[in-house]
N, C-alpha and C positions, 0 to 999 in steps of 0.2 A: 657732542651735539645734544641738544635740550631731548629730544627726537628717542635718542637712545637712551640716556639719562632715564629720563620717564619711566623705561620697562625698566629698567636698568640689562640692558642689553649692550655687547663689548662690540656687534656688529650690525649690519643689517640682515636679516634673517632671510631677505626674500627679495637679494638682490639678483636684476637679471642674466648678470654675467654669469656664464657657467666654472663654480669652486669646488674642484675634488675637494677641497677637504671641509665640502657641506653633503657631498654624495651621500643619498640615501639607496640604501640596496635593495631596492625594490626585487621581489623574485624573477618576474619577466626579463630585468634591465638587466641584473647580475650575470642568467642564463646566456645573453644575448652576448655581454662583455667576456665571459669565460669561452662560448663559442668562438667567437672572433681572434681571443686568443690562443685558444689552441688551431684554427685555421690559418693564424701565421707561422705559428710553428712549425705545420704540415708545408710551408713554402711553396705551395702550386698555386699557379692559376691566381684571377682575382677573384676577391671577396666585396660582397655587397654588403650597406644596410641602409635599410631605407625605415623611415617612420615618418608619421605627420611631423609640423612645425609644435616645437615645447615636450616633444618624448625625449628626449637630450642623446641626442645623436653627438651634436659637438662637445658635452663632457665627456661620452662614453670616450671622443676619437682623446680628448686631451688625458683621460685615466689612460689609455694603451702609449700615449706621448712618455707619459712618468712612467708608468710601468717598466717598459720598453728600457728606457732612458740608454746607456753607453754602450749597451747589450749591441744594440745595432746601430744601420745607420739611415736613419730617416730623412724622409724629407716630407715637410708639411706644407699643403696647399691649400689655402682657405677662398673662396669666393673665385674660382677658377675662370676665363674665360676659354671662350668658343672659337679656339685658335690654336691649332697645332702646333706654328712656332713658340708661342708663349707657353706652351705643357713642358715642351723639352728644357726653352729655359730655364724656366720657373724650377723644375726639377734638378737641373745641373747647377742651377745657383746653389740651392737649398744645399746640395750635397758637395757644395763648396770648389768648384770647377769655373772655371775660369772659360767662361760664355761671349768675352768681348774679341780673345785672340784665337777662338776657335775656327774654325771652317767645314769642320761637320761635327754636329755636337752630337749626331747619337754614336758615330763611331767613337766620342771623347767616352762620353759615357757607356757604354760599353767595354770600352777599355777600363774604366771606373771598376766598373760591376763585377769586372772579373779577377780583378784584385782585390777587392773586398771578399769577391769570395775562399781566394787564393788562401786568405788569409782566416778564413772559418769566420767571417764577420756575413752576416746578412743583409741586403740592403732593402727597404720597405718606402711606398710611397703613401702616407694618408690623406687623401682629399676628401677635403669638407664640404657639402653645400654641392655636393658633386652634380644636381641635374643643371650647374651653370658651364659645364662642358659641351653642354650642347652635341649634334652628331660630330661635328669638326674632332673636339679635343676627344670624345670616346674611340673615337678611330683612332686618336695618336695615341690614346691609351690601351689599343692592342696591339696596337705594332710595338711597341716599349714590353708589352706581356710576353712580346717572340724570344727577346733576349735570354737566352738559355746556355747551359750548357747540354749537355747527351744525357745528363742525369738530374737536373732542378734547373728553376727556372733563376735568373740572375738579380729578379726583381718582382717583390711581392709588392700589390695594389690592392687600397682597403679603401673602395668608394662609400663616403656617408651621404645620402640624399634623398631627399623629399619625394615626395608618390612623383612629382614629376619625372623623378630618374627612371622608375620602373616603364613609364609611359613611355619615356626614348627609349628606351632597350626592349620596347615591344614592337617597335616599328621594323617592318622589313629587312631594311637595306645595313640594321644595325645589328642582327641576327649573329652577324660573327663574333661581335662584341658580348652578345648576352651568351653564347655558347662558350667561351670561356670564364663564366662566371663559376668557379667553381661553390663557393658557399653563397647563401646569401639569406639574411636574417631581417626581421623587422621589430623595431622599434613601437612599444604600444602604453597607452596611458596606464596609471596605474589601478588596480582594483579599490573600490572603495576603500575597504578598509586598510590598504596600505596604504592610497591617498589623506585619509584621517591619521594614521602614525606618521606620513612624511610631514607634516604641519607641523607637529607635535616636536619632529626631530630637529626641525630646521630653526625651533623658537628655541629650544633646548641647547645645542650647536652655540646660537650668538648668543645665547645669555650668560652674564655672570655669575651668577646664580642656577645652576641646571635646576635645582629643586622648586624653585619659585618658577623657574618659567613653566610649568604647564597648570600655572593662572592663568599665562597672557591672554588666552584665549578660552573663552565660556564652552561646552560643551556644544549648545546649539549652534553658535558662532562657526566652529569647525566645520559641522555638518551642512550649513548651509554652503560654507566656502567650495568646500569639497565639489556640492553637485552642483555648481554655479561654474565654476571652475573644469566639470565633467570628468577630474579626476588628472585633468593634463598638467604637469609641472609647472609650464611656463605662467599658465593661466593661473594658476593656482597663486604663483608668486606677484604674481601682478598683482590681485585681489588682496592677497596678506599684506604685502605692503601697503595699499590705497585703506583697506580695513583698523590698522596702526596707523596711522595718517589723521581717518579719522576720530578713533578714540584719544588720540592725543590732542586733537585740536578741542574737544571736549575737555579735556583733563581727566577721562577716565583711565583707570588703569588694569583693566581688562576689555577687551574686545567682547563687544556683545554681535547681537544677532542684526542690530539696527547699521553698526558701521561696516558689516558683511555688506547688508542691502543700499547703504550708501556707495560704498567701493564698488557696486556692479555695476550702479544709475552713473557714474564719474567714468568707470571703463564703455559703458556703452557712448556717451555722450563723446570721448575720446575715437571711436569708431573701431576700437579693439576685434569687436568680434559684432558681426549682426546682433541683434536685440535677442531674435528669437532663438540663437544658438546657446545664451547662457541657460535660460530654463527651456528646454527643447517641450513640445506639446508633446502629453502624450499619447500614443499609437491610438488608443482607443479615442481619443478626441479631434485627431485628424482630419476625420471625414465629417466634423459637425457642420462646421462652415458650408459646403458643398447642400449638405442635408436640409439645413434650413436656408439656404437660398431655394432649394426645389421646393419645398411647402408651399412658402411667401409667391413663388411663380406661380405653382395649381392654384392655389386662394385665389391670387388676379383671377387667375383664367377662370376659375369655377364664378365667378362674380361676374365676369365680363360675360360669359356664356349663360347665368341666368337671367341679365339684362335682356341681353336679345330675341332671348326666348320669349321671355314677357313683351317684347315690344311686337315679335312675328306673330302671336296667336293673338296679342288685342287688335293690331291691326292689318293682321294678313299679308303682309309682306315673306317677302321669298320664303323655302325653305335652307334652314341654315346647316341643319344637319352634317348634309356629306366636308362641310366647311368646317364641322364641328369635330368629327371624326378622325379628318386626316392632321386638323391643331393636336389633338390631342395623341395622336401616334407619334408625331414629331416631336412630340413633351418627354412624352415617354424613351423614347432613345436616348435624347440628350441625359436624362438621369440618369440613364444603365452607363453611358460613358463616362 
């Protein structure tokens, strides 16, 4: 492709499918992925992770897929729904059981489970995208957690899922569900200055050249991406690629600082993320707006209130005062709130 040619790039550096073999090991992601793996090894209980959308929850589940790989016996559930028959299925499929001639599939599987264990094989379930279980399928995912023997459990559950999952598993009536959560880790963007090496990694990754790619991108360029981006993967790659996009439809052959700011005006226009999320106001600027709307208010009022004053004492009409008074108490509140 002309596209790649250009950088001289063998891929696309900032594409959004998630490719272990573009994983950058960020310190938080690595901890989080090492955790998870040693909590399956412990075999109890399920495990959570939860992170925002683009802190790569679904690479992490797919590096524990390879990782993992004949060691045991998996089964992977991507986009799950909010039905307990479809959990059991979905799961006896995966683990290759015959779900059409059954008649009770947890007792099929269970008889599964325990041959696998019989056999020193472990069996794991990883669901992706996990808060689309809804209360339904999380219920059928602790009755499936009961399966035990007197000494381990038959079946380890490694739920990945958006803040929405934590929100279901704080409700009430799902309490049972989150009391058997034994681990549970989160997912978080990455620090600046890892976020500036993950760029760096991922243009270095697809290029032919490792030594020439860290031209691709100008110094400023990066740092703009980065805080535009807020340091999140996904965003990040979204940007890199719209950023290459642009410099190529120029025929430059570095990314500057102008096709960072082109790439954000194209993701906003796209409705990727609100306007105001890319460059967030900062804290100390928050309250300006509020601020000078109350000045602009008193001006009126101090103007309206010198009129009348001028008009009651050349012509003697009412006094306005106590009228004056209680406006002005009512002004005053509204700005403390």
């Amino acid at each position: 492709m002309p596209y790649l040619t250009h950088f001289n790039l063998a891929e696309h550096p900032f594409s959004l499918t998630p490719d272990t073999a573009m994983y950058f090991p960020g310190m938080a992601h690595q901890e989080v992925y090492e955790s998870v793996f040693y909590a399956i090894g412990r075999g109890e209980g399920i495990v959570k992770v939860s992170g925002e959308v683009g802190t790569g929850k679904t690479l992490l589940c797919r590096m524990l897929l390879d990782a993992l790989g004949e060691k045991v016996e998996i089964a992977y559930l991507n986009n799950p729904r909010n039905d307990a028959d479809w959990v059991v299925r979905a799961i006896c499929r995966e683990f290759g059981l015959d779900v059409q001639h059954s008649d009770d599939l947890y007792n099929s599987l269970n008889r599964f489970l325990i041959q696998k264990h019989a056999e020193g094989i472990n069996s794991i379930v990883l669901v992706d995208e996990a808060q689309g279980l809804g209360e339904t399928g999380l219920e059928s995912i602790r009755l499936l957690s009961n399966l035990e023997t007197e000494k381990r459990k038959l079946l380890q559950i490694v739920l990945f899922g958006q803040p929405e999952l934590d929100r279901l598993l704080d409700r009430h009536n799902l309490r049972q569900v989150a009391q058997r959560i034994n681990f549970s880790f989160e997912t978080k963007p990455l620090t600046e200055p890892e976020a500036i090496a993950y760029i760096r990694y991922r243009a270095k990754m697809a290029s032919r050249n490792p030594d020439a790619a860290m031209e691709i991108f100008a110094e400023s360029s990066i740092q703009h991406l980065v805080r535009a981006g807020q340091c999140n993967p996904r965003l990040m790659n979204i940007l890199g690629d719209k950023s290459l996009l642009a410099a190529f439809a120029e025929g430059a052959t570095q990314v500057s600082r102008k096709h960072v700011r082109a790439a954000v005006r194209e993701a906003r226009q796209l409705s990727l993320r609100r306007p105001d999320r890319f460059f967030p106001i900062p804290w100390w600027l928050r309250p300006a707006p509020a601020i000078m709307s109350s000045f602009v208010l008193l001006a009126c009022f101090a103007v309206l209130a010198t009129s009348f004053y001028i008009v009651e004492t050349r012509l003697g009409l009412t006094d306005i005062r106590p009228w004056l008074s209680e406006t002005t108490s009512l002004i005053s509140q509204t700005i403390r709130r």
